[in-house]
N, C-alpha and C positions, 0 to 999 in steps of 0.2 A: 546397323547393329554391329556392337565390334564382334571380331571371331573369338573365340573364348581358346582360353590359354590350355597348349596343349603340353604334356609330358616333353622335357627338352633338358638337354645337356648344354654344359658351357662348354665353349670349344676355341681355341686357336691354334697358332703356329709357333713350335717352340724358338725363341729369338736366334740361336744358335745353328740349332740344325736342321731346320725348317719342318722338323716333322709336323704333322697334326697331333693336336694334346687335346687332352680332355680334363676337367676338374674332377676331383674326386676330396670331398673333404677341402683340404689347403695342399693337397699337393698335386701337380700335373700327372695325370696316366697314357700311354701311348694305344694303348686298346681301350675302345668303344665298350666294350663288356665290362670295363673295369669302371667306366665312367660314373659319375652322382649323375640320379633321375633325378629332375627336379621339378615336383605337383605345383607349387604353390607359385601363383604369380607374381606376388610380391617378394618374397621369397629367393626368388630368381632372379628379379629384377635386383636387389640389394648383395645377391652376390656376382652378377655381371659385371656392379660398380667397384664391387673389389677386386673380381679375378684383374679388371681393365686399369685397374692402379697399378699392376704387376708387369710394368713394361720394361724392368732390366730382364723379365725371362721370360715372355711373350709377347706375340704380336694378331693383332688384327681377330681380338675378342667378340665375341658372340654364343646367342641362343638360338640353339636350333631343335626342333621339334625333333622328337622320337617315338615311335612303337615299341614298351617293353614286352613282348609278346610270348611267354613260355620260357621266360626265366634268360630270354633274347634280348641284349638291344638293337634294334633296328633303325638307321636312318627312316626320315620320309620323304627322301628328297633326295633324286638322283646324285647331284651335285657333292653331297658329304661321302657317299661312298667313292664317289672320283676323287676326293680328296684325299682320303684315305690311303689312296694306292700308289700315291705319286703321281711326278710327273709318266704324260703319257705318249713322252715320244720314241720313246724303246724302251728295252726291257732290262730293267738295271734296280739294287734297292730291292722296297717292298715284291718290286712288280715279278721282279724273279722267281716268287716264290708261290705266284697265283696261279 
């Protein structure tokens, strides 16, 4: 049986500056809170194929599951909050500021 499609945001890496981005509408956001929840499977699916056309200003597109929880977005998945933070071999960038 397939797993039934969960709450998820579009996500990649801005071409430029490598930050992590999020969809929002048609324009990229650099915060998670800022990002489009996206319910609908198909939905999702027909804007992944878009955000993924968009390779002069991103790279390495994807859906990934989220917990909107109390007006929260939350990752579900250790992995996107590590991404979020930067690289993790010293403290430099976002990481400075955790």
């Amino acid at each position: 049986m397939p797993k039934s499609f969960e709450p998820s945001v579009i996500t990649a890496n801005a071409l430029i500056e490598g930050d992590v981005v999020y969809l929002r509408g048609s324009d990229w956001v650099r915060d998670l809170q800022d990002a489009e929840v996206l319910t609908d499977e198909a939905d999702a699916q027909l804007r992944l194929i878009e955000a993924s056309a968009r390779s002069a200003e991103v790279v390495g597109v994807y859906l990934t599951a989220v917990d909107p929880k109390q007006g929260q977005i939350q990752t579900t998945h250790f992995r996107e909050a590590f991404r979020a933070t930067g690289p993790s071999n010293y403290a430099h960038g976002k990481q400075e500021n955790v």
